[in-house]
Gaussian input, Z-matrix of N, CA and C with variables (Angstrom, degrees):
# hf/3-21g

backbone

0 1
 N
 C     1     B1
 C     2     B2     1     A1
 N     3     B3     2     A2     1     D1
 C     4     B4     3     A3     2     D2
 C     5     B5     4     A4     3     D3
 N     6     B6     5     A5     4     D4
 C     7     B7     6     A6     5     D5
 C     8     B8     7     A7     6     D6
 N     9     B9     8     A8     7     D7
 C    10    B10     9     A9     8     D8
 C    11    B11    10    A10     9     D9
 N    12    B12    11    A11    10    D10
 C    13    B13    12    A12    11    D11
 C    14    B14    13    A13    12    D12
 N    15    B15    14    A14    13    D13
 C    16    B16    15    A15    14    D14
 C    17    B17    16    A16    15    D15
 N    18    B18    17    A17    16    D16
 C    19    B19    18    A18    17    D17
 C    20    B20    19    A19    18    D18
 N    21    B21    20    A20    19    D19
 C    22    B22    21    A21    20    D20
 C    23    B23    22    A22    21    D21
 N    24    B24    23    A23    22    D22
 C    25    B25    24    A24    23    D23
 C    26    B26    25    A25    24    D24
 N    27    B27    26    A26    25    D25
 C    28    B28    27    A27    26    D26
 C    29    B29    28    A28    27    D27
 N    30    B30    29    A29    28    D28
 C    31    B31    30    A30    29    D29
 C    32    B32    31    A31    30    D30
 N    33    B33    32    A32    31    D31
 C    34    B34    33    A33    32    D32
 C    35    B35    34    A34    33    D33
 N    36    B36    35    A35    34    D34
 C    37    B37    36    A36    35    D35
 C    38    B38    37    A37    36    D36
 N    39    B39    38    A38    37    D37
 C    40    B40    39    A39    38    D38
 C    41    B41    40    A40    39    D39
 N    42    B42    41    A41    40    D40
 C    43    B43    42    A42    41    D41
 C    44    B44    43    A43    42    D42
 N    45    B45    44    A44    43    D43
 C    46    B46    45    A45    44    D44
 C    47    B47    46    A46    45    D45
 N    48    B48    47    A47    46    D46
 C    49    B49    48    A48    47    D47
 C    50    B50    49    A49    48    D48
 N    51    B51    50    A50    49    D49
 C    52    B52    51    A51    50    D50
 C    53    B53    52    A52    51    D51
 N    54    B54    53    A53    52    D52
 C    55    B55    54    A54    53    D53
 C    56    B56    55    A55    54    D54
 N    57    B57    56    A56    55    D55
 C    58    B58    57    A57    56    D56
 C    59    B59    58    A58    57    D57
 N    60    B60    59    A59    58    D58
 C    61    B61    60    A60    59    D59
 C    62    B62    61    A61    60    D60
 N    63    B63    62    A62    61    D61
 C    64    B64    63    A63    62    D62
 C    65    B65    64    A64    63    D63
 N    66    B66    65    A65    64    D64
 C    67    B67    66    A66    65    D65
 C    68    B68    67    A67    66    D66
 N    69    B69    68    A68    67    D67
 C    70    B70    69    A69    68    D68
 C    71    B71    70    A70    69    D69
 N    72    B72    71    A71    70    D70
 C    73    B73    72    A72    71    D71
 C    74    B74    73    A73    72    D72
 N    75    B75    74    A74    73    D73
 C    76    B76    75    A75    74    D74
 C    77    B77    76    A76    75    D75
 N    78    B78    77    A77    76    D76
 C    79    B79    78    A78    77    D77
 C    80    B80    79    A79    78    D78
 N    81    B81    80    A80    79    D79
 C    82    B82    81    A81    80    D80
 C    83    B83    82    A82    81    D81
 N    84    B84    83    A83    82    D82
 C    85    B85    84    A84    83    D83
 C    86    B86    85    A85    84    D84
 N    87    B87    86    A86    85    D85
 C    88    B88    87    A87    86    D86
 C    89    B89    88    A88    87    D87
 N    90    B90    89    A89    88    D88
 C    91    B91    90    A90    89    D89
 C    92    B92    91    A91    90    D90
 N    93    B93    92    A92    91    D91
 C    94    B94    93    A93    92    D92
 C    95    B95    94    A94    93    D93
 N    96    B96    95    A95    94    D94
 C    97    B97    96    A96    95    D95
 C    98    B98    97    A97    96    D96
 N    99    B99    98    A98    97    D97
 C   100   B100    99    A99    98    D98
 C   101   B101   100   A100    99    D99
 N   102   B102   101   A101   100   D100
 C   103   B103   102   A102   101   D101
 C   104   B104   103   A103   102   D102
 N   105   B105   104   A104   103   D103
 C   106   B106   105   A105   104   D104
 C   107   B107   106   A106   105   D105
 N   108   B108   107   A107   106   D106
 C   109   B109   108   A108   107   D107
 C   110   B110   109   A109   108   D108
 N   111   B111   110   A110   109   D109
 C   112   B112   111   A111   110   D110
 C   113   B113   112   A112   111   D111
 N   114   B114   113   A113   112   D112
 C   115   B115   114   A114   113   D113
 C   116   B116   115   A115   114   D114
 N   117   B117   116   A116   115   D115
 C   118   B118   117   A117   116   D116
 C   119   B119   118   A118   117   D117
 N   120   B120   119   A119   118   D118
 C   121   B121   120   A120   119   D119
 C   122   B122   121   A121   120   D120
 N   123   B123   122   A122   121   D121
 C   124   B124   123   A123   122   D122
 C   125   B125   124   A124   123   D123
 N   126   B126   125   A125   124   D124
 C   127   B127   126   A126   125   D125
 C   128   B128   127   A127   126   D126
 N   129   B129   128   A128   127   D127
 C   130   B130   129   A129   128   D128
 C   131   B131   130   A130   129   D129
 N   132   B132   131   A131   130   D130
 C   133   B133   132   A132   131   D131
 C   134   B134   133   A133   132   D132
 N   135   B135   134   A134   133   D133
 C   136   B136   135   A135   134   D134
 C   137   B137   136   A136   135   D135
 N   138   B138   137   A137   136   D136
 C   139   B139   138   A138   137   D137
 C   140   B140   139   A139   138   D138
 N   141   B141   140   A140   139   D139
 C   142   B142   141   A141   140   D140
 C   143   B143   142   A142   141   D141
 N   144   B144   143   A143   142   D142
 C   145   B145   144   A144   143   D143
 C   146   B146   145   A145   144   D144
 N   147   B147   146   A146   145   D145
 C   148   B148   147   A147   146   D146
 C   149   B149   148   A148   147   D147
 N   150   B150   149   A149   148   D148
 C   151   B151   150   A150   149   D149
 C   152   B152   151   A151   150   D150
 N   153   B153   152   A152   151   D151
 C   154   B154   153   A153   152   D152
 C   155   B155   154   A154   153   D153
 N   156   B156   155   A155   154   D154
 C   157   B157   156   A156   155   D155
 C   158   B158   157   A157   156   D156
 N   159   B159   158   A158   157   D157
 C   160   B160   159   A159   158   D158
 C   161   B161   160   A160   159   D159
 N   162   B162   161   A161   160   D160
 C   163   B163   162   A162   161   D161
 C   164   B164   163   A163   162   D162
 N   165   B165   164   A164   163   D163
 C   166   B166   165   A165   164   D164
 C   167   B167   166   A166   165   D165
 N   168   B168   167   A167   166   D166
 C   169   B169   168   A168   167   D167
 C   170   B170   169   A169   168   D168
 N   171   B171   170   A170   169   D169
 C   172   B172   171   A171   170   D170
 C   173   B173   172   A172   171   D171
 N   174   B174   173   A173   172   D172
 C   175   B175   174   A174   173   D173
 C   176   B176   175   A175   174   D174
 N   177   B177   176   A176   175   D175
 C   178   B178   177   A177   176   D176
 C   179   B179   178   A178   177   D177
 N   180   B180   179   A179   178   D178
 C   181   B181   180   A180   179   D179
 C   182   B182   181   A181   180   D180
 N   183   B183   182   A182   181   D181
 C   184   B184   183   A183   182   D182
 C   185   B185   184   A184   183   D183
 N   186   B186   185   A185   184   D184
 C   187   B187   186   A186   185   D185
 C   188   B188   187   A187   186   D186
 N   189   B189   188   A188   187   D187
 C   190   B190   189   A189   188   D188
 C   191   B191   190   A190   189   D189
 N   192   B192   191   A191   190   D190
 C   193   B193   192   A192   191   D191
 C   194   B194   193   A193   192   D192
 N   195   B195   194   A194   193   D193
 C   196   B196   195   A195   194   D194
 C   197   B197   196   A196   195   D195
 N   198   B198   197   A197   196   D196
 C   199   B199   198   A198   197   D197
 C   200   B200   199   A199   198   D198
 N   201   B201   200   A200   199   D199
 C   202   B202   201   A201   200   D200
 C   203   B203   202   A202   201   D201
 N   204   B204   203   A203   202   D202
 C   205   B205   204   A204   203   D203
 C   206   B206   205   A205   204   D204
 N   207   B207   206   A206   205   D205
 C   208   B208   207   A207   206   D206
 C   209   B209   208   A208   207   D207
 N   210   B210   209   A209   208   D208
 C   211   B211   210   A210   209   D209
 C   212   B212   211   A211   210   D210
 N   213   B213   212   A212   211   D211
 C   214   B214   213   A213   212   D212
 C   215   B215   214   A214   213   D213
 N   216   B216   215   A215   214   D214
 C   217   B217   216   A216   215   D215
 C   218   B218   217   A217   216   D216
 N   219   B219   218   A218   217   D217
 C   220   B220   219   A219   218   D218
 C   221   B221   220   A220   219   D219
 N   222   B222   221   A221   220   D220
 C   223   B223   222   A222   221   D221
 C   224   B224   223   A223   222   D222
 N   225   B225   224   A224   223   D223
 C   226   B226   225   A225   224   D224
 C   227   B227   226   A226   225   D225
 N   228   B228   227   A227   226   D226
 C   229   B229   228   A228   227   D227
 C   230   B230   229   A229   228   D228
 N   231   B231   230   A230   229   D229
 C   232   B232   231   A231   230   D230
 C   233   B233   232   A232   231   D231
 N   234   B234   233   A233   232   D232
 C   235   B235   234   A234   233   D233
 C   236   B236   235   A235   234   D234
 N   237   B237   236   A236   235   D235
 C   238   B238   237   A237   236   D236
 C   239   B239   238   A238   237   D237

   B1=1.4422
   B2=1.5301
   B3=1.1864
   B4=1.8256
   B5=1.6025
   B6=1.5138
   B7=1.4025
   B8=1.9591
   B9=1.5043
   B10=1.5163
   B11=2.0584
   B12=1.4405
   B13=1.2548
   B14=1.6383
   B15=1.4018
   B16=1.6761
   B17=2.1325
   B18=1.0034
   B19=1.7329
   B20=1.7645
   B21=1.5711
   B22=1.6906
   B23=1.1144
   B24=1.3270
   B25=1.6546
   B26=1.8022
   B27=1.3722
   B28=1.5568
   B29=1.9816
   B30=1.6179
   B31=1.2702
   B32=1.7172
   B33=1.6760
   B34=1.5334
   B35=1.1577
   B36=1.7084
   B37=1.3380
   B38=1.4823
   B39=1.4164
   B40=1.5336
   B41=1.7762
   B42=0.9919
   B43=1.7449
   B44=1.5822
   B45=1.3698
   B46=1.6200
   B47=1.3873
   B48=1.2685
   B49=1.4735
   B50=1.4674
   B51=1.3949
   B52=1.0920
   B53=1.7007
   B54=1.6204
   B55=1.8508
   B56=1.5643
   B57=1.3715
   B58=1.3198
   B59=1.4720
   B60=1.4581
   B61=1.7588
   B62=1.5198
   B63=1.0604
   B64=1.7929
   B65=1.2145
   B66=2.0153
   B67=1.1183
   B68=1.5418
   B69=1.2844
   B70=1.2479
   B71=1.4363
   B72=1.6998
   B73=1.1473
   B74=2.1487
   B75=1.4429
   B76=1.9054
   B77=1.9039
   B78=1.3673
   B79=1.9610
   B80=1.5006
   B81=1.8151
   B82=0.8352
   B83=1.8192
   B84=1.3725
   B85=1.2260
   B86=1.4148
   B87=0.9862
   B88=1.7632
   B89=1.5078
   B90=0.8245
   B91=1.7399
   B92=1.6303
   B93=1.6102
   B94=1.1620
   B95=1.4799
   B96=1.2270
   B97=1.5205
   B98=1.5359
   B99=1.4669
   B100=1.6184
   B101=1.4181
   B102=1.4600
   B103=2.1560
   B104=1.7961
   B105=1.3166
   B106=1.5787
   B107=1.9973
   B108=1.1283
   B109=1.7671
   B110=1.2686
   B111=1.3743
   B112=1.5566
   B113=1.1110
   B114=1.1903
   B115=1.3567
   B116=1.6897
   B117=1.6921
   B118=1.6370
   B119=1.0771
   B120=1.4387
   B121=1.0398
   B122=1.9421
   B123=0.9817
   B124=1.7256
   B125=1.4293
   B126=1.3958
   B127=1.4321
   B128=1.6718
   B129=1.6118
   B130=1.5826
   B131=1.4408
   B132=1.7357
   B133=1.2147
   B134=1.5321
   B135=1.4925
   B136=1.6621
   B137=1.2900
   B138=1.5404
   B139=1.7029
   B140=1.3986
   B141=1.4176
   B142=1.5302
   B143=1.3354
   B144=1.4665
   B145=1.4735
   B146=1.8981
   B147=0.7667
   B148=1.7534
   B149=1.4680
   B150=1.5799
   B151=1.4339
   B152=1.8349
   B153=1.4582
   B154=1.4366
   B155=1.0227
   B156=1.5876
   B157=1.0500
   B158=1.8156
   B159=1.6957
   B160=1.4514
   B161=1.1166
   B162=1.8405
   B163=0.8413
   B164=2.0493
   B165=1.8094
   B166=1.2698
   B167=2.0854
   B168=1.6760
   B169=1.4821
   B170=1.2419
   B171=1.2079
   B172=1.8315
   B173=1.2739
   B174=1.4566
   B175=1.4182
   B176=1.3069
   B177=1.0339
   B178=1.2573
   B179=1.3751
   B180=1.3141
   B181=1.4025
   B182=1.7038
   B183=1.7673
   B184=1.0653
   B185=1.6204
   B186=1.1836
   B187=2.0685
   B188=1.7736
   B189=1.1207
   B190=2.1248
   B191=1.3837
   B192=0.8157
   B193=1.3597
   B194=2.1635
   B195=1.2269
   B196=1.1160
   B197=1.9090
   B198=1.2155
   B199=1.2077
   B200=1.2473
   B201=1.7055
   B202=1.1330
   B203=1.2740
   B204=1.3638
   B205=1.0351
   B206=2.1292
   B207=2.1150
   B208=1.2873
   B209=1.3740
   B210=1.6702
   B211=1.3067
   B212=1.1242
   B213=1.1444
   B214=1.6121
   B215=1.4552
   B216=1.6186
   B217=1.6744
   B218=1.6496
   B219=1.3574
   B220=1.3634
   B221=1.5040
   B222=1.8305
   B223=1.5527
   B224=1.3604
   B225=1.2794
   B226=1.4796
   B227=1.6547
   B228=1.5285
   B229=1.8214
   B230=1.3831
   B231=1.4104
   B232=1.3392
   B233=2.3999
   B234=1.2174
   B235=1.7222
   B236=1.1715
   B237=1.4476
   B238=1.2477
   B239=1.7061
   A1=109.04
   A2=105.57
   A3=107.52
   A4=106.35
   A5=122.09
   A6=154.74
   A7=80.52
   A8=96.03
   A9=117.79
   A10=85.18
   A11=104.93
   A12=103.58
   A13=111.83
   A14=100.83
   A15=108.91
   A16=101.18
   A17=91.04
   A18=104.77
   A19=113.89
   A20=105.06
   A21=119.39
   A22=92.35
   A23=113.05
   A24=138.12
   A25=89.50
   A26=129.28
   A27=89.26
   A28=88.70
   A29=104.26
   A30=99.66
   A31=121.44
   A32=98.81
   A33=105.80
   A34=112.79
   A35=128.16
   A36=111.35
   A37=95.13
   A38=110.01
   A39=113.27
   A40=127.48
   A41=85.81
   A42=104.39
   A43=100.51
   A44=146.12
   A45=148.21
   A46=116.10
   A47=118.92
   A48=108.74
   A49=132.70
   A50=119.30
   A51=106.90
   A52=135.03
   A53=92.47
   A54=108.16
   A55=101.41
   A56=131.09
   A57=122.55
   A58=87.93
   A59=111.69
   A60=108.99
   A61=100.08
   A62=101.51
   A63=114.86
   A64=107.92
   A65=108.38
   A66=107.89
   A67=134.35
   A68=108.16
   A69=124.53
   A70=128.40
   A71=110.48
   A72=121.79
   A73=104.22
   A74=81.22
   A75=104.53
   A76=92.81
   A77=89.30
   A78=82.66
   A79=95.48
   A80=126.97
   A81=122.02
   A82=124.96
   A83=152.21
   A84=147.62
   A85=124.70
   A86=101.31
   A87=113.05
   A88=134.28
   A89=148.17
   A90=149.55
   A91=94.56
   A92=111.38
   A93=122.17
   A94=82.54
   A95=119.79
   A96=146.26
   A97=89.82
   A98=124.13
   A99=129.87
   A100=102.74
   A101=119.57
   A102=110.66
   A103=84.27
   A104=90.10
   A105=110.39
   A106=115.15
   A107=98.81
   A108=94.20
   A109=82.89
   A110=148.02
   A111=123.77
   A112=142.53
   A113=139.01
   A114=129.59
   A115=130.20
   A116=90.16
   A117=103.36
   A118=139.26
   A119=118.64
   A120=131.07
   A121=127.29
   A122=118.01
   A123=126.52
   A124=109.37
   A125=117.65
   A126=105.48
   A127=116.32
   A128=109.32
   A129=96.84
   A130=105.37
   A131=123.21
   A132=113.50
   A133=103.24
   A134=132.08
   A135=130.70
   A136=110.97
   A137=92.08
   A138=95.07
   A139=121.06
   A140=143.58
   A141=138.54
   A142=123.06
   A143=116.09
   A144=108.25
   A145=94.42
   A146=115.63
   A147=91.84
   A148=115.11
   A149=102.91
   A150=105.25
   A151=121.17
   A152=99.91
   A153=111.37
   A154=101.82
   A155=117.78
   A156=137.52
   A157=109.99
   A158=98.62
   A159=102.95
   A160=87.33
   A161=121.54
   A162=106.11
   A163=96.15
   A164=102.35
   A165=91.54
   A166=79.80
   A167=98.33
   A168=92.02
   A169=104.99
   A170=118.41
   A171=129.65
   A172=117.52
   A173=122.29
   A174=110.44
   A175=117.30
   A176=146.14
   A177=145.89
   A178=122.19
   A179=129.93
   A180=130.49
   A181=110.85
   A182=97.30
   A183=105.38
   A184=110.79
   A185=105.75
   A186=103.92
   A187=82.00
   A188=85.66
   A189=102.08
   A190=109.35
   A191=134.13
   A192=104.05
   A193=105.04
   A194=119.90
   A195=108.92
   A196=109.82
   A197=114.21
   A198=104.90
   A199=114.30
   A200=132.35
   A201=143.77
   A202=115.68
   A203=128.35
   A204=154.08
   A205=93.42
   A206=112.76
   A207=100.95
   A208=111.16
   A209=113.16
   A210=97.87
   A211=163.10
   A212=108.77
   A213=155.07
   A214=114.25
   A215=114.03
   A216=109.08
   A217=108.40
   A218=125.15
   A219=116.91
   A220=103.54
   A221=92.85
   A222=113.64
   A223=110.61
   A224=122.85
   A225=113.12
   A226=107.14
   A227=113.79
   A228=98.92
   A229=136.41
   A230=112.03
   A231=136.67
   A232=100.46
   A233=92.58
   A234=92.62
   A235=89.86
   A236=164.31
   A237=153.81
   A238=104.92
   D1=119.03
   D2=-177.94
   D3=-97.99
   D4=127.65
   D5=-144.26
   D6=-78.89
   D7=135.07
   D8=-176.24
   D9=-98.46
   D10=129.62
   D11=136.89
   D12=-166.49
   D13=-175.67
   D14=-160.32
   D15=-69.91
   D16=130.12
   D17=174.52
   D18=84.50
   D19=19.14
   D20=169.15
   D21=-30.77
   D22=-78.84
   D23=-139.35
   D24=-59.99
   D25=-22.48
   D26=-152.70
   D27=-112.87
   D28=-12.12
   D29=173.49
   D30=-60.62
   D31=142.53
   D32=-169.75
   D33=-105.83
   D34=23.30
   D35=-159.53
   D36=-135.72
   D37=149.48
   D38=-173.22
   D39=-45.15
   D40=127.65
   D41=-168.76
   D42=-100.98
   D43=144.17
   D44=151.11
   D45=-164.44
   D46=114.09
   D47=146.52
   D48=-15.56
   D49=123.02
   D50=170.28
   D51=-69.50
   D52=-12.59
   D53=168.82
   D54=-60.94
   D55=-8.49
   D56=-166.56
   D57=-153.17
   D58=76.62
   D59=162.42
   D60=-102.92
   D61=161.12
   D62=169.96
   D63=-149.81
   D64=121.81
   D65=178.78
   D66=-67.59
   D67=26.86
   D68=159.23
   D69=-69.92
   D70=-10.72
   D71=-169.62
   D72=-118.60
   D73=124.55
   D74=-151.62
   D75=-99.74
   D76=113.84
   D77=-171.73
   D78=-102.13
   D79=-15.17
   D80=-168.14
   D81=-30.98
   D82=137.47
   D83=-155.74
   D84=33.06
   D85=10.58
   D86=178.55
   D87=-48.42
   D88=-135.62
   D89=128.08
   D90=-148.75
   D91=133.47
   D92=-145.61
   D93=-135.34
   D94=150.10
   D95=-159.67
   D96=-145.60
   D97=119.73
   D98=160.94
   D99=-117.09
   D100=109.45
   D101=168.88
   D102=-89.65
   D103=154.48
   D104=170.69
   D105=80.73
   D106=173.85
   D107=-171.69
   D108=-152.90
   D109=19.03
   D110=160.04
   D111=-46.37
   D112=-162.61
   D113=166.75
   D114=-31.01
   D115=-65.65
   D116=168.52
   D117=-63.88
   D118=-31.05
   D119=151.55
   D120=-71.10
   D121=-7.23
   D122=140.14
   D123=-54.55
   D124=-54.41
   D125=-169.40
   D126=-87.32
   D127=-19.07
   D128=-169.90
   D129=-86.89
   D130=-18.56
   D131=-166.82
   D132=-72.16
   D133=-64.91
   D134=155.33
   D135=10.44
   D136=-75.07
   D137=-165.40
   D138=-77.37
   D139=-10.21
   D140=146.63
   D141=-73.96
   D142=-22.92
   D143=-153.24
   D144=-72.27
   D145=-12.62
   D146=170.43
   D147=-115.22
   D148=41.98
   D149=148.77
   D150=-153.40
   D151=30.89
   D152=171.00
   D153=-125.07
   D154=167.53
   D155=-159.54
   D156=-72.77
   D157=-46.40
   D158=179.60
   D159=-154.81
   D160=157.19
   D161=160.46
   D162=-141.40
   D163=148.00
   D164=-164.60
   D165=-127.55
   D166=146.97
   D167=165.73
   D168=-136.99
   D169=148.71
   D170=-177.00
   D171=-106.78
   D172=135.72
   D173=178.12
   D174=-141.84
   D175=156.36
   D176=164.99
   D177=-66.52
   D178=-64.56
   D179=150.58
   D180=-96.18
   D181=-173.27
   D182=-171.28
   D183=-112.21
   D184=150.43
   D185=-165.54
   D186=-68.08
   D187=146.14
   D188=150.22
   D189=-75.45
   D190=41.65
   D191=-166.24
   D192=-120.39
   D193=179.87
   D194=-165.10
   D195=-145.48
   D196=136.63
   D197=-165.73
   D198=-45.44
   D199=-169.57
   D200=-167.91
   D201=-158.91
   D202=91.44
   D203=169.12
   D204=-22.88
   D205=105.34
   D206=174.10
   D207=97.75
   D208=-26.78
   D209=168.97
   D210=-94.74
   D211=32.42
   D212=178.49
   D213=-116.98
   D214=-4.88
   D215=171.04
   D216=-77.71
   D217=142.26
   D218=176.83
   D219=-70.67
   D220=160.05
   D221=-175.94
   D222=-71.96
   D223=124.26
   D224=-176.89
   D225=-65.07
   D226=160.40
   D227=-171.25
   D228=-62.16
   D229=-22.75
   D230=175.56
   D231=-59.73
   D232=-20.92
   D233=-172.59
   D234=-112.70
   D235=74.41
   D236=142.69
   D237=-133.22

């Protein structure tokens, strides 16, 4: 389901579900727009925000969820 909001129609800049990303799509220095905070979006915002330009996400409510002691240490290489 792709997120309804006011001035869709006149924005020019790539729009996708994240159920349908393809790493064909390069956010590097970008300005990045995230609607929603679900699951997937927990994990994709982490992993760009220190290589786009900005990144802003909108939500309707707020996740329950609660930090995690470590989870912000990088993956050693053997785990990526």
């Amino acid at each position: 389901m792709r997120a309804h909001f006011e001035g869709r129609e006149a924005f020019r800049g790539l729009t996708l579900h994240l159920a349908l990303w393809s790493n064909e799509v390069k956010l590097d220095g970008k300005r990045v727009a995230v609607i929603g905070t679900e699951a997937t979006s927990m994990q994709l915002v982490p992993s760009i925000a220190d290589r786009v330009a900005s990144v802003t996400v909108f939500q309707l409510t707020a996740q329950s969820v609660r930090p995690e002691e470590g989870y912000s240490d990088r993956n050693t290489e053997g785990a990526q």
